[in-house]
C-alpha positions in Angstrom: -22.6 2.5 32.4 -20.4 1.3 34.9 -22.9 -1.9 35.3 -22.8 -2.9 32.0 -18.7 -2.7 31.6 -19.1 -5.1 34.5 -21.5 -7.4 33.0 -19.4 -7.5 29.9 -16.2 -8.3 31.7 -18.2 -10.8 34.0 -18.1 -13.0 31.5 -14.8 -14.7 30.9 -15.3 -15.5 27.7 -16.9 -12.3 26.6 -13.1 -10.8 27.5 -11.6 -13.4 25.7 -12.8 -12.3 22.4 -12.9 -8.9 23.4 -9.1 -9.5 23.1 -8.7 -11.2 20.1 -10.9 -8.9 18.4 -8.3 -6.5 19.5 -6.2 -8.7 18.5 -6.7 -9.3 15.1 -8.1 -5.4 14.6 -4.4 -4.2 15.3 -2.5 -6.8 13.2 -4.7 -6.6 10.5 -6.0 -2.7 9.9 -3.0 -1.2 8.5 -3.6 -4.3 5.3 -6.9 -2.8 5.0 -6.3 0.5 5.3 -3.4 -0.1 2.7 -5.4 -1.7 0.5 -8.6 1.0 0.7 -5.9 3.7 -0.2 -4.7 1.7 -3.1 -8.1 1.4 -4.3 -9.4 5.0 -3.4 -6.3 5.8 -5.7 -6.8 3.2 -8.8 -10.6 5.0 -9.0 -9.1 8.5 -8.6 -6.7 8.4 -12.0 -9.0 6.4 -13.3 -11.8 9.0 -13.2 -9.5 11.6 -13.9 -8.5 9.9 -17.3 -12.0 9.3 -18.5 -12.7 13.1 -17.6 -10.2 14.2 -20.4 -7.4 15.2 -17.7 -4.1 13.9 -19.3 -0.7 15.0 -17.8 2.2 16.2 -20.0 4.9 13.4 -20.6 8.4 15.0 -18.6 11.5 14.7 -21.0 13.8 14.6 -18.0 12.6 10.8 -17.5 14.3 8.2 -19.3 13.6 4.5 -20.2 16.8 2.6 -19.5 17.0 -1.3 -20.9 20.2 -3.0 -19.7 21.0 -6.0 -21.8 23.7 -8.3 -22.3 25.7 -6.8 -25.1 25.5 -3.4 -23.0 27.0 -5.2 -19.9 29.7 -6.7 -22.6 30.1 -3.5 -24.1 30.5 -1.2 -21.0 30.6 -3.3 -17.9 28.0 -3.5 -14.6 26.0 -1.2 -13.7 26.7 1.6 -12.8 28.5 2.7 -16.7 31.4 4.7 -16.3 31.2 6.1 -19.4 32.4 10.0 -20.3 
């Protein structure tokens, strides 16, 4: 074992991209991993949708539009109205 971590290393530029396989593996996995978990989820609701599994809509969520004759009417966001 020990022979072959010093052939490896014997090798300058075996270390060099050794390191910048490192490199890039750190900067660069938590933009895959994001992306895999993004996907894995897509394909999970998905499935579940085609299998008939439908969730009940919650009547405690709203659908607010904020136009201009509202912000004429009332004022900016946040309303103040009683």
């Amino acid at each position: 074992m020990n022979k072959l971590i010093i052939k490896l290393f014997a090798n300058r530029l075996s270390v060099f991209y050794l390191f910048l396989f490192t490199l890039i593996t750190f900067n660069y996995w938590p933009s895959w991993a994001e992306k895999f978990s993004y996907q894995f989820t897509d394909l999970e609701i998905s499935l579940l949708h085609k299998l008939g599994y439908h969730h009940e809509i919650d009547d405690r969520v709203v659908v607010l539009d904020v136009d201009d004759k509202s912000i004429d009417d009332f004022g900016r966001w946040p309303y103040h109205v009683v």
